[in-house]
C-alpha positions as a printed NumPy array, in Angstrom:
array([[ 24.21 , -35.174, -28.359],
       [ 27.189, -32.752, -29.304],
       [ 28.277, -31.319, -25.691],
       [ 27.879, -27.621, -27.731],
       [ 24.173, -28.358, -28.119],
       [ 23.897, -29.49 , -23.991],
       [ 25.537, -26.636, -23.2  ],
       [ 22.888, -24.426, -25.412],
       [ 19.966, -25.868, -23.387],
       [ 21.3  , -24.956, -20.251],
       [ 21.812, -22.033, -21.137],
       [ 18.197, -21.528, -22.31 ],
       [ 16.872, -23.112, -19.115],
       [ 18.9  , -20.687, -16.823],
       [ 17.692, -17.523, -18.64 ],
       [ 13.899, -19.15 , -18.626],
       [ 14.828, -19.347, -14.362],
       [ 16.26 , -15.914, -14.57 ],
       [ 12.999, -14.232, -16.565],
       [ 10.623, -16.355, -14.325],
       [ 12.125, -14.69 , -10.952],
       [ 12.351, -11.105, -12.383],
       [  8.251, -11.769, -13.313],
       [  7.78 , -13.101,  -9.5  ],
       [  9.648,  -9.949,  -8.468],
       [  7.969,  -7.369, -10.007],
       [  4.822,  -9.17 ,  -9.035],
       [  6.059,  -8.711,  -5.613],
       [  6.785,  -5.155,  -6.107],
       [  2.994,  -4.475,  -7.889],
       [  1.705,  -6.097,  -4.745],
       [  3.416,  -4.645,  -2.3  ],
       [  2.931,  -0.905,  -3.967],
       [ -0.788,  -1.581,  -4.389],
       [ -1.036,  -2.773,  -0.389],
       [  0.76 ,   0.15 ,   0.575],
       [ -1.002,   2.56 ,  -1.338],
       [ -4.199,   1.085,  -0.228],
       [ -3.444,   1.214,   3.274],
       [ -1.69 ,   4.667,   3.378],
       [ -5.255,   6.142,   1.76 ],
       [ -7.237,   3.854,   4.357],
       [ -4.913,   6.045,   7.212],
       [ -5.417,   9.485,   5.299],
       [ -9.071,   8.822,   5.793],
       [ -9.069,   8.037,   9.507],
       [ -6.708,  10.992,  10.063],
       [ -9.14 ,  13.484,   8.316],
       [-12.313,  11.711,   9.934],
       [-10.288,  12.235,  13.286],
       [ -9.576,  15.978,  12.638],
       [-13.105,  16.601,  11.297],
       [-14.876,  15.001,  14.354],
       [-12.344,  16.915,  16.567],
       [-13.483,  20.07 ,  15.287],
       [-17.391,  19.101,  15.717],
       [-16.184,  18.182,  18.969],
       [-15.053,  21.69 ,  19.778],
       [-18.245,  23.298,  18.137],
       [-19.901,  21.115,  20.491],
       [-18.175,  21.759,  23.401],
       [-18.29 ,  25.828,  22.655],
       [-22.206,  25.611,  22.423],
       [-22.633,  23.672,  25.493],
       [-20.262,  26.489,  27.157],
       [-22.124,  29.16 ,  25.937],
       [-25.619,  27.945,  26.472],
       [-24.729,  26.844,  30.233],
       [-23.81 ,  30.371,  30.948],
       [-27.091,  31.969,  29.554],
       [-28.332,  29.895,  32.278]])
């Protein structure tokens, strides 16, 4: 083997290394942005259940008032 032709294959097996990590990474990235989207949607919904039932709360609460003073 002509130390040109060694020198070729390395050079083939680093870039194979290099394209294999940039594939891992944005992997990384995919799952990462999914996980985050997923649980920043899972938190909207708890905030709006927790404004919603704070608001029936205060219905509540106002109707209680009001039909403890017809009393």
């Amino acid at each position: 083997m002509k130390p040109m032709q060694s020198k070729q294959i390395l050079t083939k097996v680093d870039g194979s290394i290099t394209l294999l990590t940039l594939m891992i990474m944005t992997f990384c990235v995919l799952v990462i942005g999914y996980a985050h989207s997923y649980y920043r949607q899972k938190n909207d919904n708890l905030q709006n259940q927790y404004y919603y039932y704070e608001q029936q709360n205060q219905q509540l609460r106002k109707l209680v008032e009001t039909s403890l003073k017809k009393d």
